[in-house]
Each structure stands twice: as C-alpha cells, then as structure tokens.
MMTF fields as JSON, N, C-alpha, C and O atoms, coordinates in Angstrom:
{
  "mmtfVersion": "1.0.0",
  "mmtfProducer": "UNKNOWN",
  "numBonds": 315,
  "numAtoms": 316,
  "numGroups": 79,
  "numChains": 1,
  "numModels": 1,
  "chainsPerModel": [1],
  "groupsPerChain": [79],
  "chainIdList": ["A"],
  "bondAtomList": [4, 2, 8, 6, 12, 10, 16, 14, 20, 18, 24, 22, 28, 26, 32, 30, 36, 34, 40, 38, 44, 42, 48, 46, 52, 50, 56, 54, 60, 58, 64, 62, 68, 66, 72, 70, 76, 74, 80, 78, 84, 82, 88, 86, 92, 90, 96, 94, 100, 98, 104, 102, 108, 106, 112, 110, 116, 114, 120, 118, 124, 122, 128, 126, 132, 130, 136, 134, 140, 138, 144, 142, 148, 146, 152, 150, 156, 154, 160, 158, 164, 162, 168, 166, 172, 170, 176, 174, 180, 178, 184, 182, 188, 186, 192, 190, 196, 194, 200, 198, 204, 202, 208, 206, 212, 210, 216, 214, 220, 218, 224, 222, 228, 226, 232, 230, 236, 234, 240, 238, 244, 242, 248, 246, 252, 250, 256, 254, 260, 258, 264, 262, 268, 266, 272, 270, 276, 274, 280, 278, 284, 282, 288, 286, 292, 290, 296, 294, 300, 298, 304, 302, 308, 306, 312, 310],
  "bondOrderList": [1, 1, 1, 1, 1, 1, 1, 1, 1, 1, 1, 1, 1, 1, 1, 1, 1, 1, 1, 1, 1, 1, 1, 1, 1, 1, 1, 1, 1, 1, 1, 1, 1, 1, 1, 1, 1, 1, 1, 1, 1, 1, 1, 1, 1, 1, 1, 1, 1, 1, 1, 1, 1, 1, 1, 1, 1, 1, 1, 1, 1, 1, 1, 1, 1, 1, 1, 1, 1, 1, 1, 1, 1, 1, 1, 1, 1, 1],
  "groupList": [{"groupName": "UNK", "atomNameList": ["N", "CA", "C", "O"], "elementList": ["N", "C", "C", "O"], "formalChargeList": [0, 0, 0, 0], "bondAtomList": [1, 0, 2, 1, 3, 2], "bondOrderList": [1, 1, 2], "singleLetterCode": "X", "chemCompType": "L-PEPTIDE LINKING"}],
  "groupTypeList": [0, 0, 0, 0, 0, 0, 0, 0, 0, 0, 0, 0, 0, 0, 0, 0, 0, 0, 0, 0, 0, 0, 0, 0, 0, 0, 0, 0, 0, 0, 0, 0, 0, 0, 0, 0, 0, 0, 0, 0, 0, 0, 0, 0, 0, 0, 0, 0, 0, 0, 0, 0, 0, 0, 0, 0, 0, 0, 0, 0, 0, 0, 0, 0, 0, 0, 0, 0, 0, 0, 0, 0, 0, 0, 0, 0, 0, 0, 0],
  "groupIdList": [1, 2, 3, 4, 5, 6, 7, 8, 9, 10, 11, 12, 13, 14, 15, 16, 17, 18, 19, 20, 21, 22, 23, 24, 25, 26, 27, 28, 29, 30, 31, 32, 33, 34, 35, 36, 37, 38, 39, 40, 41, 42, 43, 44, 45, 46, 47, 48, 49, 50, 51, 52, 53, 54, 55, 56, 57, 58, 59, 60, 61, 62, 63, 64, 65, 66, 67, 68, 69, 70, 71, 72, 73, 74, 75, 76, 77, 78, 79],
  "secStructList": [7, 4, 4, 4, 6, 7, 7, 6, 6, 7, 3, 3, 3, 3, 3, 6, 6, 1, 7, 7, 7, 6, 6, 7, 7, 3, 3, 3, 3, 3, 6, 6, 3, 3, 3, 3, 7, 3, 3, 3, 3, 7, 6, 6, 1, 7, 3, 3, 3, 3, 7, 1, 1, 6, 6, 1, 7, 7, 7, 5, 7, 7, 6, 6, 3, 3, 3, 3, 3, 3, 3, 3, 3, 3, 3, 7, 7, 7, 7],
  "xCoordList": [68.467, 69.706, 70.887, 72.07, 70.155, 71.417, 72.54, 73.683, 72.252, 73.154, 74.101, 75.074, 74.073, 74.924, 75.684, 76.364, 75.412, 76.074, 75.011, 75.162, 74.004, 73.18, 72.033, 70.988, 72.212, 71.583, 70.193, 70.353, 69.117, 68.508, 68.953, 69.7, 68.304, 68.868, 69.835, 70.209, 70.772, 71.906, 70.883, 69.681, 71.488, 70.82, 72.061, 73.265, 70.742, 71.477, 71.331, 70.535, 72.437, 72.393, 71.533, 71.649, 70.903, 70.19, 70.02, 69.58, 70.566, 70.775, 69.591, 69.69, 68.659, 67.458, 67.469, 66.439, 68.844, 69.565, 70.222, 70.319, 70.63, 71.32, 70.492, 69.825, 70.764, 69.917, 70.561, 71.647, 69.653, 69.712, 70.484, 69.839, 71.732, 72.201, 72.591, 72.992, 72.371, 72.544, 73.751, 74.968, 73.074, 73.881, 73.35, 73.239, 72.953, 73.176, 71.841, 70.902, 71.875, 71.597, 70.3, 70.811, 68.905, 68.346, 67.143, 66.749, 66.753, 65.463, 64.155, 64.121, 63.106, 61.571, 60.809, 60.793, 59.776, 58.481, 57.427, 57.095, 56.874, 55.965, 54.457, 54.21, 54.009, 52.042, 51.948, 51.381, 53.018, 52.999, 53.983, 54.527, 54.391, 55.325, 56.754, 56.754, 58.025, 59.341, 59.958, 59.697, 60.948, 61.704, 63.733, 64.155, 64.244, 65.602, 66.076, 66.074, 66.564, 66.585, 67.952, 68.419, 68.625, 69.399, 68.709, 67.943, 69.052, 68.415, 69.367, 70.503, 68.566, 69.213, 67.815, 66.589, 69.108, 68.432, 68.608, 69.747, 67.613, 67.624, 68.124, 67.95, 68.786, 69.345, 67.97, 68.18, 66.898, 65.949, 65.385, 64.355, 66.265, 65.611, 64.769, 64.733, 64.097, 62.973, 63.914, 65.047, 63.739, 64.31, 63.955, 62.752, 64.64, 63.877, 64.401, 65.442, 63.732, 64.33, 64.978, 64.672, 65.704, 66.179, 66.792, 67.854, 65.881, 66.401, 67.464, 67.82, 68.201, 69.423, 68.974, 69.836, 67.999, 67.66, 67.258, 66.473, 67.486, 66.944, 66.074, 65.473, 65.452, 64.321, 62.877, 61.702, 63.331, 61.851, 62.223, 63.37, 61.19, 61.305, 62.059, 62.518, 62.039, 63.022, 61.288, 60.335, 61.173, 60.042, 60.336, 61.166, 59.675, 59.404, 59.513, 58.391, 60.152, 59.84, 58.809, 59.05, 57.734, 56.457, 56.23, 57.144, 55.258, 54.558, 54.328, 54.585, 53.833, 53.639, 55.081, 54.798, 56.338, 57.282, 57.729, 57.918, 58.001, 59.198, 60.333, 60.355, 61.028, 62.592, 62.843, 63.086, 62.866, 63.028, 64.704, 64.896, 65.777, 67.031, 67.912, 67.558, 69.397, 70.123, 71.134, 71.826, 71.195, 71.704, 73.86, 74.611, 73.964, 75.62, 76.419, 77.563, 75.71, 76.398, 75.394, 74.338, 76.151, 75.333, 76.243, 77.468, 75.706, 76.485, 75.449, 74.265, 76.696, 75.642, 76.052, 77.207, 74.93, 75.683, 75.453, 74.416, 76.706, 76.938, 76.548, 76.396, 76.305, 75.685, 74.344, 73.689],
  "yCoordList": [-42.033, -41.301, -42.006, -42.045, -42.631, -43.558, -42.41, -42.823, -40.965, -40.66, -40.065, -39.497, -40.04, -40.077, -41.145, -41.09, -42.156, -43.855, -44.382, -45.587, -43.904, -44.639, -45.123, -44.521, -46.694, -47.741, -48.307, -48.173, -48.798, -49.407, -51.065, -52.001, -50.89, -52.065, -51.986, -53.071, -50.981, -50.286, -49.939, -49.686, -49.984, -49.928, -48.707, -48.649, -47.539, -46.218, -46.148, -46.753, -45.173, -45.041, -43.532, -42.718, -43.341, -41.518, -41.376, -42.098, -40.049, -39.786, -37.981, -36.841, -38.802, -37.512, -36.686, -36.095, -36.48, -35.819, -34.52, -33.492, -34.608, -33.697, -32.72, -33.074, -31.426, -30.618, -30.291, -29.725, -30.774, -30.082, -29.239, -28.358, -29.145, -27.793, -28.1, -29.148, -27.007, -26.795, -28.08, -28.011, -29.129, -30.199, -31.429, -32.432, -31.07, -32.416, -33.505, -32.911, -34.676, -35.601, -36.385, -37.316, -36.388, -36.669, -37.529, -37.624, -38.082, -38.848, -37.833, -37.282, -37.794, -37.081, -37.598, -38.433, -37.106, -37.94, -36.898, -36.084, -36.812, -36.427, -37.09, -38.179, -36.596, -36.717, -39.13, -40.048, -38.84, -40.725, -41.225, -42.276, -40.642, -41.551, -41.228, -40.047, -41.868, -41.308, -41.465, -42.429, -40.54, -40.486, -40.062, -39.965, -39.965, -39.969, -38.707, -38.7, -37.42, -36.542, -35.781, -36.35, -34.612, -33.577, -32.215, -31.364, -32.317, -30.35, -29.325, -29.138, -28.607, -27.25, -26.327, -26.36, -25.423, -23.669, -22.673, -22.471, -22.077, -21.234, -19.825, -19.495, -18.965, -17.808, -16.963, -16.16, -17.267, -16.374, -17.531, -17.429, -18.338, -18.842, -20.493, -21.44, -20.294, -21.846, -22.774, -22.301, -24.063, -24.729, -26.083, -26.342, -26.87, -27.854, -29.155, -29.323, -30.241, -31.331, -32.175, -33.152, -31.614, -32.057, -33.641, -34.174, -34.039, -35.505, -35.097, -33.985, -36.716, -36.847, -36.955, -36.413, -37.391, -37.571, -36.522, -35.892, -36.041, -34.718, -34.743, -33.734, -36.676, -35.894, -35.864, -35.893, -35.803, -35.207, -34.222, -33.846, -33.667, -32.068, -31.78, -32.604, -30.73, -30.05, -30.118, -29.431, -30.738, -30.529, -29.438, -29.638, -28.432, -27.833, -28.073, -28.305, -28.064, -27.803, -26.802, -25.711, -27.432, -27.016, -27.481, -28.218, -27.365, -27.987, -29.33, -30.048, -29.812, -30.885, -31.721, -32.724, -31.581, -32.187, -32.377, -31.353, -33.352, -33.845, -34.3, -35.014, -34.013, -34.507, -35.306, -34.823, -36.125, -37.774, -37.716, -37.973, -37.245, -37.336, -37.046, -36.889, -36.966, -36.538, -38.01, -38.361, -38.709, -39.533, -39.12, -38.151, -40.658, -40.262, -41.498, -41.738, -42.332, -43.583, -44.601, -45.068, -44.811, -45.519, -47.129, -47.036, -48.33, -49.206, -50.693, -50.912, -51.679, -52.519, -54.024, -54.358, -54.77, -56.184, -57.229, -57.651, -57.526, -59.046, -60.242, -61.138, -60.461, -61.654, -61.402, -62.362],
  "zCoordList": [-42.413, -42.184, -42.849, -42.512, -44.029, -44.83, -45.327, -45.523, -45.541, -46.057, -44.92, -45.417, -43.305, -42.533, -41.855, -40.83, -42.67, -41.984, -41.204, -41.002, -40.703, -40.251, -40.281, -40.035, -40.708, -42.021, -41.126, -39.913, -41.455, -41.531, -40.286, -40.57, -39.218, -38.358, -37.977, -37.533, -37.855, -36.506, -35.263, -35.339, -34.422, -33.114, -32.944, -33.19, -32.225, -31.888, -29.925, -29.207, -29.539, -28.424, -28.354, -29.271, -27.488, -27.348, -25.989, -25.094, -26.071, -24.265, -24.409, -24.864, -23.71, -23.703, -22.706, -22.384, -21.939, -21.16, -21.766, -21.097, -22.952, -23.686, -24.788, -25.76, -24.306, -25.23, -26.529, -26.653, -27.648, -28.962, -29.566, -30.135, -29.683, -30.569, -32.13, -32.636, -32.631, -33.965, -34.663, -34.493, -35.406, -35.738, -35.528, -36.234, -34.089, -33.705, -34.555, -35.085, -34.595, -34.788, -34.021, -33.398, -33.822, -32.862, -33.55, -34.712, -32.377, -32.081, -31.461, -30.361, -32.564, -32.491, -32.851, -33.756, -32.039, -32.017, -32.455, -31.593, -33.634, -34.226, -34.525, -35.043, -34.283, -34.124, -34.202, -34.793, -33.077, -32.495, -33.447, -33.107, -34.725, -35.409, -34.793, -34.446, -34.518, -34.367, -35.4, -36.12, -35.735, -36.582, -35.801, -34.649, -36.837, -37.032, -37.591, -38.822, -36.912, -38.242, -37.616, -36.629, -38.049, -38.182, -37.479, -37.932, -36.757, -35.946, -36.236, -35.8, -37.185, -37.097, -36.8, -36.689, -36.763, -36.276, -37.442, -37.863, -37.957, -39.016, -38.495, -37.322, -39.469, -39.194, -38.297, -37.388, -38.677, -37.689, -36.204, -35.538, -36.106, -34.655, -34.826, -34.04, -36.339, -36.905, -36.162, -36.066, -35.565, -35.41, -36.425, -36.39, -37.195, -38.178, -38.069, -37.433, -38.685, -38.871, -39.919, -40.604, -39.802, -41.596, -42.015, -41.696, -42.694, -43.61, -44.217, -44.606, -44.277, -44.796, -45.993, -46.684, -46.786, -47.96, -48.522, -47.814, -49.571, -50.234, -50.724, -51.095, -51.012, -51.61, -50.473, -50.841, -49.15, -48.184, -47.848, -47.604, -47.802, -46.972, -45.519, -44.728, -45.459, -44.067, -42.767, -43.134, -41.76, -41.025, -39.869, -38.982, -39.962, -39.142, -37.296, -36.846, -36.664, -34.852, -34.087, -33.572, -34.166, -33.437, -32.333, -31.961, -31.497, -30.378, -30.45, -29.484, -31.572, -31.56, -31.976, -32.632, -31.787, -31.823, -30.761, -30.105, -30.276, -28.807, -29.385, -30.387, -28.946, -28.881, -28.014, -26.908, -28.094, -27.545, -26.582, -25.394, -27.735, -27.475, -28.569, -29.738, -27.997, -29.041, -29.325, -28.369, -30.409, -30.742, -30.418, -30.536, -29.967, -29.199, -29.767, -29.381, -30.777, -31.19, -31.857, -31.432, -33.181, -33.866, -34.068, -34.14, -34.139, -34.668, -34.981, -34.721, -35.762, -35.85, -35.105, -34.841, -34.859, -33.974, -35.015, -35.527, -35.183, -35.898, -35.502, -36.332, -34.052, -33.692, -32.661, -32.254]
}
C-alpha cells in the first residue's frame, strides 16, 4: 500500500468492529495469507480488493475472503 503512505514496517491500527464501505482501506485474509488492500464496490454490487499498485490485479470478494478489519491509522515508531 506504498502508493497510499503506507510503507513497509509501519505498524497499522484495525478496528474489526467497523464495517467496510466503499473506500475504505482494510485488512483480509485470503486462503491463510493476509493482506492490505482498498475495498470498493462495483456499480453492480462485486465487492473487490484493490492494490495500490497497478501492476496486481483488482481481487475479487468471495467466501473465501474475511475481512479482518478496517484500517483507522497508520504510523511509524522511531524507537
């Protein structure tokens, strides 16, 4: 998610309290791996996961996706 400010070894806050809307920023867990991605909602309903990077694909929201949480703060610790 380097191309939204959030680098490699920032420690994020995620509150898996808060549901998903179009935008937001979240933590998913796909077939055991987690990832970092962008949730949107397609004009017909798809819900996807979209990388900040253009060059991976947009992943799909299926069954086999959990949504972990919706990311509420990213930063990094200096000491």
């Amino acid at each position: 998610m380097e191309g939204l400010g959030i680098l490699d070894g920032m420690n994020i806050l995620v509150d898996p309290n808060l549901i998903p809307e179009n935008g937001h920023i979240v933590v998913a867990r796909i077939n055991g791996e987690v990832t970092c991605k962008r949730f949107v909602v397609g004009r017909n309903g798809q819900k996807w996961l979209m990388p900040a990077n253009h060059k991976y694909p947009p992943i799909p929201v299926d069954e086999t996706t959990e949504i972990i949480g919706v990311v509420r703060w990213a930063g990094k610790r200096f000491v």
